[in-house]
N, C-alpha and C positions, 0 to 999 in steps of 0.2 A: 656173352661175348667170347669168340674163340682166343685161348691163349697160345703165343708160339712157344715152342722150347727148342733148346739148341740138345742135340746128342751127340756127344763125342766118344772117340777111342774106339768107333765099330769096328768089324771085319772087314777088310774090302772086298766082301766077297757080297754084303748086303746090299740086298734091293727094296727099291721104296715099298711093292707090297707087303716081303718080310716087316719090314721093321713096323708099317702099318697094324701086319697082324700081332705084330709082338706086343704095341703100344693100345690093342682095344681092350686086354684087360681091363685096364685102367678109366675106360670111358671111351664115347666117339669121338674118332680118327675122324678130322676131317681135312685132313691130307699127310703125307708122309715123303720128303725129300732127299736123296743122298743128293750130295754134292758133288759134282765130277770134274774131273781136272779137262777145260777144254782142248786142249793140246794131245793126249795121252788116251782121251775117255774113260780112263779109272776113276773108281771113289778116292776121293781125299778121305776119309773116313771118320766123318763128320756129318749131320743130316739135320734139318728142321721140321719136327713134327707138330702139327696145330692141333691141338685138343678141343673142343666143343664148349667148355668153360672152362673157368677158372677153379671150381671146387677137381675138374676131372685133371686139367695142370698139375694140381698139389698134390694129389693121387700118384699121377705117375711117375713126377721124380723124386717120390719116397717110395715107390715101388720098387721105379729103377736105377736111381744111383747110385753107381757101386754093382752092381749086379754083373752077372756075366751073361753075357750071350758068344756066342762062337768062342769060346776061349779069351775073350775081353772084357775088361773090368769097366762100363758103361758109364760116363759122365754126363747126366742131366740135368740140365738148369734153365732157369727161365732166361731164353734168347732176349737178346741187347738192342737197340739197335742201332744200328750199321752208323758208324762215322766218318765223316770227311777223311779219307787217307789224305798226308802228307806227300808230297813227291820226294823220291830219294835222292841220293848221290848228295855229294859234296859241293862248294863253291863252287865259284868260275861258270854259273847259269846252270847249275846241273844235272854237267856232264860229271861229275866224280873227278877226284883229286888230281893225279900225276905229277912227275916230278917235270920240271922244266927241261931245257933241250942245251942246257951250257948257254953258252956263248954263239953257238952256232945258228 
């Protein structure tokens, strides 16, 4: 069964096949994700790579955690997953704090 993992702290200059090819030492890539800011279309420089199993998972972030690629010191861990985000802002329904308006 394919494992995910999260990678963090990349270049934003990496692209999914780089990091694909970076991540087959370790076993088969069976897929390779940066994440993009949809606004912007930059890397967040952050990415999800899926490994083929779990013995190849274990492999690769003891190969690559901590390691450098492009001058970054690579964080990888076995990805979480995703939770209910909370909605932000303050009272009052919402919208965030402010101060009142006086008397007027």
């Amino acid at each position: 069964m394919a494992k995910k993992l999260y990678v963090g702290s990349l270049p934003y200059s990496t692209t999914d096949e780089e990091l694909k090819e970076h991540f087959a030492s370790a076993g088969t890539v069976e897929s390779a994700k940066v994440i993009m800011d949809k606004f912007s279309g930059r890397s967040k420089g952050f990415a999800f790579v899926e490994m083929s199993s779990d013995e190849e998972a274990t492999k690769a972030i003891e190969q690559f955690n901590g390691s450098d690629l492009g001058g970054r010191k690579l964080v990888v861990n076995e990805a979480r997953p995703m939770t209910d985000r909370k909605p932000r802002g303050g009272g009052r329904g919402g919208f965030g704090g402010g101060g009142g308006r006086g008397n007027f």
